[in-house]
C-alpha positions in Angstrom: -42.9 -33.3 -13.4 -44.7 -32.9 -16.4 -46.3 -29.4 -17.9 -48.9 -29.2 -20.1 -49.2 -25.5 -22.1 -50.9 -22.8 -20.5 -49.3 -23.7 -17.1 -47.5 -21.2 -15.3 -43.9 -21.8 -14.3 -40.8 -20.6 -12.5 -37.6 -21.8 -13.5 -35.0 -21.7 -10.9 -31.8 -19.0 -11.9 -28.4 -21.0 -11.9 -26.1 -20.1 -9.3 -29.9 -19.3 -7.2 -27.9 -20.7 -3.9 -26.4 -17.6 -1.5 -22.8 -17.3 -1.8 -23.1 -16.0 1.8 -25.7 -14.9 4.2 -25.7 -11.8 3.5 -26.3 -12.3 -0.3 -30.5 -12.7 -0.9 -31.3 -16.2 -3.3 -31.5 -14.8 -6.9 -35.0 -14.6 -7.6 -36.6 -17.4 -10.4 -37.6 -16.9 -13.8 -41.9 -17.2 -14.1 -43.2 -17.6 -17.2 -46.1 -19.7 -19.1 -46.0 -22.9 -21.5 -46.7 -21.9 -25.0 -45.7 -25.1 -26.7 -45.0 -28.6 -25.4 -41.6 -29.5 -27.8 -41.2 -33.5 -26.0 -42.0 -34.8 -23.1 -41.3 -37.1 -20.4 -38.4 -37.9 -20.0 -36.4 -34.9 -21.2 -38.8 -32.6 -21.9 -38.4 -29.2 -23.9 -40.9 -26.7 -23.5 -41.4 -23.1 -25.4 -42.1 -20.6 -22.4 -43.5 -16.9 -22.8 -41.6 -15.5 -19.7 -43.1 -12.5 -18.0 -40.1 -9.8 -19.1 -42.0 -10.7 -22.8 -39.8 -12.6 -24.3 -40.2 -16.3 -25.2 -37.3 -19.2 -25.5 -37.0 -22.8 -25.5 -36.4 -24.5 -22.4 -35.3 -27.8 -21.2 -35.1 -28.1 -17.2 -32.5 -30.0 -15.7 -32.5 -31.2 -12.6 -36.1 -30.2 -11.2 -35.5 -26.7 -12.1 -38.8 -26.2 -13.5 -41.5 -26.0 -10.9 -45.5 -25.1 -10.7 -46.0 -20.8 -10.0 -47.7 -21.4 -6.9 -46.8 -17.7 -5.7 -49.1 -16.7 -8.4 -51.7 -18.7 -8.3 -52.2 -17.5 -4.6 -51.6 -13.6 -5.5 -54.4 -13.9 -8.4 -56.6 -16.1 -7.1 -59.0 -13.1 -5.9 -59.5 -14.4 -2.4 
C-alpha cells in the first residue's frame, strides 16, 4: 500500500507476536508522512513519529499500515 505525506501511520514493532499468552502484543509505532523518499515498489518514507522524533523508514513486509485507531478517536463524533 502506497502513502502519500500527511497520512497517518502505524508501523508494526518487530518481534510484535506474543511469546506466550500471557505476554500483551507490543504496541506499534504511529506516526505521520513528512516526505515521500520512492515509491511503489520499495518505498521509503520520512515519518514524524508521535514520541517527536522523525526517521526514514522503509516497511517490509506490510508493516506499514493506515492509523485507523486515530482517525476514529479524533474524528469528533
Amino acid at each position: 500500500m502506497a502513502f502519500d505525506v500527511g497520512d497517518r501511520v502505524v508501523a508494526e514493532k518487530s518481534g510484535r507476536r506474543r511469546r506466550t499468552a500471557r505476554q500483551p502484543l507490543r504496541p506499534g509505532r504511529h506516526g505521520v508522512i513528512v516526505r515521500v523518499l520512492r515509491g511503489e515498489p520499495n518505498p521509503r518514507y520520512e515519518i514524524r513519529w508521535d514520541e517527536g522524533i522523525t526517521t526514514v523508514y522503509s516497511p517490509a513486509n506490510s508493516g506499514l499500515h493506515p492509523d485507523t485507531d486515530y482517525d476514529e478517536a479524533h474524528s469528533g463524533s
